[in-house]
Phi, psi and omega in degrees: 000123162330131177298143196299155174246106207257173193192125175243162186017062170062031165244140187265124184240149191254138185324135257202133185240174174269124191244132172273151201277124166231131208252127187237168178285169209260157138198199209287117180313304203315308199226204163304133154229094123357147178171157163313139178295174171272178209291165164079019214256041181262148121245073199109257195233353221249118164247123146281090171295354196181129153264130166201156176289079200266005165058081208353030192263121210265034152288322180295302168291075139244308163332299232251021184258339202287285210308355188273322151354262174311332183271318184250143187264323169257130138260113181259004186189150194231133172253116182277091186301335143228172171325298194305309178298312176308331155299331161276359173298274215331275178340326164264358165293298195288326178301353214260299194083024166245034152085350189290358170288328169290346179265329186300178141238114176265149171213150178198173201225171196115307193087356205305154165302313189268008187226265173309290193280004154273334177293341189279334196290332223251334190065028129323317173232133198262359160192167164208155197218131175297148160242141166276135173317272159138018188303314197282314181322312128003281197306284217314325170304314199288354167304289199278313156326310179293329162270026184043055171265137158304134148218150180340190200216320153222158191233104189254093172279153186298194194215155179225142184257144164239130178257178145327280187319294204278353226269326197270012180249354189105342151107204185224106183272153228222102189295152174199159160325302167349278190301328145317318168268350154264330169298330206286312182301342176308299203289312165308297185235071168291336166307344179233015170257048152245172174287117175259078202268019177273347198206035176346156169032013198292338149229173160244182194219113167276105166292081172306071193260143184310287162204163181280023185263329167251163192302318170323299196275343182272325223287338208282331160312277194325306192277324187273347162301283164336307169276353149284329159320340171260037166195098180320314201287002186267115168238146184218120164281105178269164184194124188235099206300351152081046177074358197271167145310280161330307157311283191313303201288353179275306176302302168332291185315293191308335192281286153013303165304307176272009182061043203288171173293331183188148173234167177240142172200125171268067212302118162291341182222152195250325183304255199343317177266012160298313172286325187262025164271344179254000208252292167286278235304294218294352192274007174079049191245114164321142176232113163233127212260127191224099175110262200248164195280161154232195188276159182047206195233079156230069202197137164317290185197144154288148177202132184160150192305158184279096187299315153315298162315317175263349157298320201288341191280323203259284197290347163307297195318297179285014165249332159314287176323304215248016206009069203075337173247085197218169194244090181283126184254149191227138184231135193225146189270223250238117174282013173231046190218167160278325177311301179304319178283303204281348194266325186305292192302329156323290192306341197282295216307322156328303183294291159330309170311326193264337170305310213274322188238055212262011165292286236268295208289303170317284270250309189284335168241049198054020192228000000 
């Protein structure tokens, strides 16, 4: 049975599910890998033909969309594990020159204001579904970790899908815990979530992030630049592992080494980067781990989008579009992340949901 379709203050919001940590082994960064999906990979009328790892690089979907390209004469959609691969699907649609960028539906996540919801508004893109940074949240739990305030253990955030239609209305938000659980810590100890310029720098924070090459991750610098800034006693160190594994686990050691007060790390891989995040846990330095997981629970608090839930929203969605019958290209990001696994298994479990229920699902997104 479908999951129920709920409405808060006259918006329709879809349940927010549990996504389990799925963990894979390292392999090689520089390019694409590509392949047929694999056999059985049907659902209903809904196929995935063609699958690649573009490890969230929209050179790589532009690449591995020629090649999806030359092999299929229908394509009705192309899913995009972020904006950027999905903008290079486009691109390479329109590079072809036989008009399927206008036939094709691209959908992809992220959101950025300057990236995904200018491709929806441009009709570049037929949807994009946010991911949330989890930056103001971050800081603000690292205020209260610092003031040995107890917090959840994972902070799981909501989501919004935007068409052309719905984006100047706020788009159609899709529930999760999260945000209930950080207004509630908000509100409780707002006496210690101010400026304190009395204690100017009193701690630091070292900030690991994987790397600056996508737009998603500077805008995610940004807002935690920005959200520290409102609290003088907060100093925050970046570090940009620059796509490597090795660099970041070098940088983690060096935050480690200076004693920073707390660290946030945005893990490009979750094996590699396990050990020395448990590694600062156990010297008693607070962690908080942001955006993708690493293994086992030996980190303060998670905080990140629900990845299972936006996979499951893009694949409810494109059985919507196509009512069940469509031919799918899946461009997937760095498969040795949990994000990239969970956004694949979301979207299958999506499709399914529209194979069992597809009255309910038209109905939540208007049709």
């Amino acid at each position: 049975m479908l999951s129920t379709f709920v409405r808060h203050a006259g918006t329709a919001v879809l349940p927010g599910l549990v996504a389990g940590a799925l963990l894979a082994a390292g392999c090689r960064q520089e390019s694409a890998t590509s392949q047929p999906a694999a056999a059985g990979e049907s659902y209903g009328g809904m196929n995935i033909i063609f699958s690649a790892d573009c490890k969230w690089l929209e050179n790589n979907g532009r690449q591995e969309m020629e090649s999806a390209l030359s092999r299929f004469d229908r394509i009705d959609v192309v899913y995009g594990h972020n904006d950027p691969e999905a903008h290079g699907a486009w691109l390479a649609a329109r590079a072809e020159g036989q008009g399927r960028e206008k036939t094709i539906k691209f959908v992809g996540i992220d959101a950025n204001p300057d990236e995904g919801k200018k491709y929806v508004r441009e009709g570049i893109l037929t949807a994009t579904l946010e991911y949330p940074t989890g930056a103001a949240e971050a800081i603000d739990l690292a205020l209260l970790i610092l003031n040995k305030v107890p917090v959840p253990k994972d902070i799981i955030l909501a989501t919004t899908l935007y068409t052309k239609e719905t984006i100047d209305r706020g788009g159609i938000p899709v529930d999760a815990p999260g945000p209930a659980l950080i207004a509630e810590l908000r509100s409780k100890h707002a006496d210690l979530l101010k400026p304190d310029a009395a204690n100017a720098g009193k701690w630091t924070i070292g900030m690991s992030q994987c790397n600056l090459g996508e737009p998603w991750r500077v805008r995610m610098n940004q807002e935690l630049a920005a959200a520290a800034a409102k609290y003088p006693q907060l100093k925050v160190v970046f570090k940009d592992a620059q796509n490597d594994s090795q660099t970041q686990r070098n940088q983690v050691e060096e935050f480690l080494t200076q004693r920073v007060d707390l660290l946030i790390i945005s893990p490009k891989e979750t094996v590699p980067l396990t050990p020395p995040v448990q590694k600062v846990f156990e010297a008693k330095i607070p962690v908080i781990v942001l955006d993708r997981r690493v293994q086992g629970d030996m980190y303060t608090c998670f905080i990140g989008g629900d990845n299972v839930l936006i996979g499951r929203t893009a694949g409810r969605f494109v059985g919507h579009l196509l009512k069940g019958k469509v031919n799918i290209v899946e461009l997937k990001g760095l498969m040795t992340t949990t994000p990239g696994h969970e956004r694949h298994n979301g979207f299958v479990q999506g499709l399914q949901d529209y194979v069992r229920d597809p009255v309910a699902i038209d109905r939540f997104f208007g049709g």
